[in-house]
C-alpha positions, 0 to 999 in steps of 0.5 A: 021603370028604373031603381033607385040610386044605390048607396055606396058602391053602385057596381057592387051588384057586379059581383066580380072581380075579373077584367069586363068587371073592371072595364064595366066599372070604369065606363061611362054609361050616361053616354049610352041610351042605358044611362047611368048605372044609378038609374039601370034597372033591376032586369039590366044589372041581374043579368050583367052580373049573371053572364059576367060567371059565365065561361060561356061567351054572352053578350046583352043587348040592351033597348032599341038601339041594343047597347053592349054588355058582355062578358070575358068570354066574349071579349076573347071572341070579339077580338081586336074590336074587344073593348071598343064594343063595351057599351056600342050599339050593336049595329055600329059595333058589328057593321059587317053584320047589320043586317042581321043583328037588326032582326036579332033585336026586332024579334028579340025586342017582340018576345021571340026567340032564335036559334042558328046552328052553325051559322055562317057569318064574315066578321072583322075581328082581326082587321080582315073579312074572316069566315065564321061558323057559331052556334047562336042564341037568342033571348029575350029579357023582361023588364019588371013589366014583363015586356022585353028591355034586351036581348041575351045572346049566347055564342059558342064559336064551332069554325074549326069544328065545320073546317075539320068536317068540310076538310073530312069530307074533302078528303073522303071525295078525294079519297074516293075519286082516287079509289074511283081512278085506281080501280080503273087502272086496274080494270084497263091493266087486266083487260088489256093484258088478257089480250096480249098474253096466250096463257093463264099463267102468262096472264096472271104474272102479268096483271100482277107485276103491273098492279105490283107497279101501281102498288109502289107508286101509290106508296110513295104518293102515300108518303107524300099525302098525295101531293105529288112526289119527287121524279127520281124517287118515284123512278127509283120505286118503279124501277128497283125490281128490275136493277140486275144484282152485283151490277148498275144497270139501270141509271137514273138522272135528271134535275129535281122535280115534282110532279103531281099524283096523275103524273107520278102514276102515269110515269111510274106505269110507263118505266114499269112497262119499258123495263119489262119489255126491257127485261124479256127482249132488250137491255135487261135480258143480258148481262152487259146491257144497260138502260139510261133514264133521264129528264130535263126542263127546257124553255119552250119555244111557243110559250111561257111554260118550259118544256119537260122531256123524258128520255129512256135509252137501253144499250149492250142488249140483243139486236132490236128488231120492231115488233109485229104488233102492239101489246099493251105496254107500247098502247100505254106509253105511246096512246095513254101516257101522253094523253094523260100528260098533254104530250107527246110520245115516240119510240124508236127501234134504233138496231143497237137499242130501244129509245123512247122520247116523252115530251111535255110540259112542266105545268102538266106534269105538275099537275095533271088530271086524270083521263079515263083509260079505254077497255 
């Protein structure tokens, strides 16, 4: 059933003086199955000028083919297909989503109702698929018959709310997996360090210079967000517990380079070690000894990945002599170490000084994952 044709201003039910007002009144409606604005019934332009007061994004579908009416709000939503879904029909205004607008006006149109919380859709609102989450409602409008003309829809748009939760949870399972794994650490530091050692202060000094170690190069990784961290800076932390005061021993060279979280722990763990043992028997223990850090990144010769060593070398200390058996510092930076890093590790006991060689590749020390330490 339609009205009849207002005098003077035909839109003077609008109501309102903002921007789809205007666009509402400069279009050409008996273009659309809706007709001309003369002829819309009572139900269509109650409605339209409900939603266009609304700061809520609403838009009508009006008939079977579900020709657009909204409001400002929804303009900001539709994005660059805003005005051109100004009296479209829903299916071509939306093609991305046919499918699901055709159920929306099949049930709408019988009398239902529909709600989707947080619903996931792929729009094209800025010329490209986008990932989208909203609220969506759903209603029918009656006609003076009580037989339903249109559909209202309600869209409150929650994408960055569902990111910040997806990226929340994120880094709740990557926070987790990092306890999961320093927990580990620490149990395999203990557990190999009781075995080593014949006191229990022996013991305890041990197990917590090691965790001391872990602790700073958690630091840094902190600094960073746990996005890796710079090679020299992560040698620095690890390593400044052992510069003797007044003098340069412990020197520190190599080009600049990143290296992931597993990587950086691994490395950090392994100085701390060689430093120790450096500090109790080699270099360190005198006061002319010095210990010589160095990396660089060389072209491989197998494949298009670069090559990267590692090299620690300890001179002016006491007479080197291979030790009877392997405590845990030499099972981590020969067994561990270069497990972790798909490498390759070797210590020589040259008389004049400790050397030890890890080799491995940029893409592993880049970004490493973590491999489970034996008891």
């Amino acid at each position: 059933m339609h009205t009849q044709p207002d005098s003077g201003d035909p839109f003077g039910f609008l109501g309102h003086s903002g921007e789809m007002a205007s666009l509402i009144r400069g279009f050409d409606w008996s273009k659309t199955t809706l007709g001309a604005v003369e002829t819309w019934p009572a139900c269509v332009k109650f409605t339209t000028a409900m939603l266009l007061q609304s700061p809520v994004p609403i838009v009508t579908l009006w008939g079977e083919a579900g020709v657009m009416i909204y409001n400002d709000a929804y303009s900001a939503f539709a994005g660059f297909r805003h005005p051109q879904l100004l009296g479209a029909n829903v299916r071509e205004g939306w093609p991305e989503v046919a499918d699901f607008n055709d159920h929306v006006m099949k049930v709408g149109l019988a009398g239902n109702t529909l709600a989707y919380s947080d619903q996931e859709l792929t729009l094209y609102r800025k010329g490209t698929p986008e990932q989208v989450w909203m609220d969506l409602y759903y209603s029918p409008v009656p006609d003076e018959t009580g037989k339903a003309a249109g559909v209202i829809a309600m869209v409150v748009e929650t994408t960055e709310r569902v990111r910040a939760e997806k990226h929340q949870k994120m880094l709740i399972n990557e926070l987790n997996h990092r306890v999961k794994n320093t927990l580990a650490s620490i149990q395999a530091i203990v557990s190999q360090t009781l075995r080593g050692v014949d006191t229990k202060e022996e013991a305890s000094a041990a197990i917590s210079q090691r965790i001391m170690a872990l602790s700073r190069a958690h630091d840094v990784l902190t600094d960073e967000n746990w996005d890796g961290a710079d090679l020299h800076t992560m040698a620095q932390y690890a390593l400044d517990a052992f510069q003797p005061a007044g003098r340069e021993a412990i020197s520190i060279e190599g080009p600049k380079i990143r290296v992931g979280p597993h990587a950086a722990l691994s490395i950090a763990l392994a100085l701390h070690e060689l430093a120790t043992n450096a500090s109790k028997y080699g270099a360190l223990s005198t006061r002319t000894g010095t210990v010589a850090i160095s990396w660089s990144i060389e072209p491989s010769q197998t494949d298009d990945d670069e090559v990267f060593k590692l090299s620690w070398e300890e001179q002016g200390g006491p007479l080197v002599r291979q030790p009877d058996r392997r405590g845990f510092g030499t099972r981590l930076i020969l067994g561990v170490l270069p497990q972790e890093l798909r490498g390759t590790a070797e210590i020589d006991y040259q008389p004049q000084g400790l050397r030890f060689v890890l080799r491995s590749s940029r893409v592993a020390v880049s970004d490493t994952p973590l491999v489970a330490q034996g008891g």
